[in-house]
C-alpha positions as CSV (number, residue, x, y, z in Angstrom):
1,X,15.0,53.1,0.2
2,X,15.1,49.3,0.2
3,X,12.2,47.7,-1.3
4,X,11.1,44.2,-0.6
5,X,8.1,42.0,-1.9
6,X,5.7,40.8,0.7
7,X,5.8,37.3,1.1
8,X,2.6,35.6,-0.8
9,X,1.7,38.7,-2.9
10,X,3.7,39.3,-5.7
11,X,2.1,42.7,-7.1
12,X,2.7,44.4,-3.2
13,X,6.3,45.6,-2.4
14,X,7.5,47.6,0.7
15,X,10.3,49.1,2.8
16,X,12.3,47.0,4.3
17,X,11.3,48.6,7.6
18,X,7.9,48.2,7.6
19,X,6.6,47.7,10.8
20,X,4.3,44.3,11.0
21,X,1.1,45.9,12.0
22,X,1.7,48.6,9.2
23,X,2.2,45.9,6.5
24,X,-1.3,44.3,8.1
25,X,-3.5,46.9,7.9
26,X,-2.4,47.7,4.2
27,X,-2.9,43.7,3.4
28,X,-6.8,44.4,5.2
29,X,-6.8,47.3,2.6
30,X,-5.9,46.1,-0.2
31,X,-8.0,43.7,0.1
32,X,-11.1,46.0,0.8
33,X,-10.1,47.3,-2.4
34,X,-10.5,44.3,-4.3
35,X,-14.1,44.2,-2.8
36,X,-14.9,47.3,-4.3
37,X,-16.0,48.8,-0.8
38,X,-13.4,51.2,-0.6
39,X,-11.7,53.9,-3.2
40,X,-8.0,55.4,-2.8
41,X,-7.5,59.3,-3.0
42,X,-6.3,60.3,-6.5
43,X,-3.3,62.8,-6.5
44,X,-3.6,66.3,-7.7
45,X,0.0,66.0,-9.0
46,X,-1.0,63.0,-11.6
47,X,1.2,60.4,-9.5
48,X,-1.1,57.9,-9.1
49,X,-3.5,56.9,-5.9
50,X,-2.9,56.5,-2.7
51,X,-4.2,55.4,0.8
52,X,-3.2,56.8,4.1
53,X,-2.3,53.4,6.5
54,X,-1.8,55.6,9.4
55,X,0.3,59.5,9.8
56,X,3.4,58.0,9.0
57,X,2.7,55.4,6.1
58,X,1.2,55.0,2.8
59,X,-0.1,52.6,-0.1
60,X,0.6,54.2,-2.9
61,X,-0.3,53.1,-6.8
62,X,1.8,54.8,-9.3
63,X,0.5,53.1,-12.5
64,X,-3.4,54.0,-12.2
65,X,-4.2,50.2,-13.0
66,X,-4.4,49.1,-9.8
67,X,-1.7,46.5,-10.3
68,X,1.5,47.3,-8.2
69,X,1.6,48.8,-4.6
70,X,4.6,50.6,-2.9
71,X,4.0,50.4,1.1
72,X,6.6,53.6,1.5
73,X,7.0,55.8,4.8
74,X,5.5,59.3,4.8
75,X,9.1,60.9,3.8
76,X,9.7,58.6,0.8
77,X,6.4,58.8,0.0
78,X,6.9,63.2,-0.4
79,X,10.0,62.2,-2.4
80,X,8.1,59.5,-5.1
81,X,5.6,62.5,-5.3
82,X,7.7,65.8,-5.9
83,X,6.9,67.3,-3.1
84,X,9.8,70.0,-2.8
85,X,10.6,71.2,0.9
86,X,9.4,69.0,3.3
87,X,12.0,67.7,6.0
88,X,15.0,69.2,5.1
């Protein structure tokens, strides 16, 4: 996994292959997080919080501060996690 920072934004960071309309609607809510109208899903597994962007990507929060984002793909996403098993 290649990780960039997104241009503008220096606390945000993504794959390199993120898809532009992925990498806007994370941008629309991130910013709706800021605002306070929305709340991200805390992990069971004490990881951090996360948002779904769409099926196949995520903004994930690994500190619990609210300070850095990973935009990561669904797979990379299981592996930052520990989730054991899925996609062999």
């Amino acid at each position: 996994m290649k990780m960039v920072n997104v241009k503008g934004i220096e606390n945000v960071k993504m794959q390199k292959n993120t898809p532009a309309n992925v990498l806007k609607k994370a941008l629309s809510i991130l910013e709706a997080h800021n605002a306070k109208a929305v709340h991200p899903t805390k992990l069971n597994c004490g990881y951090g919080y996360k948002y779904n962007i769409n099926p196949d990507w995520r903004l994930l929060n690994s500190d619990g501060e609210f300070k850095n984002w990973l935009i990561v793909e669904h797979l990379e996403y299981n592996r930052l996690v520990g989730v054991k098993g899925a996609h062999k």
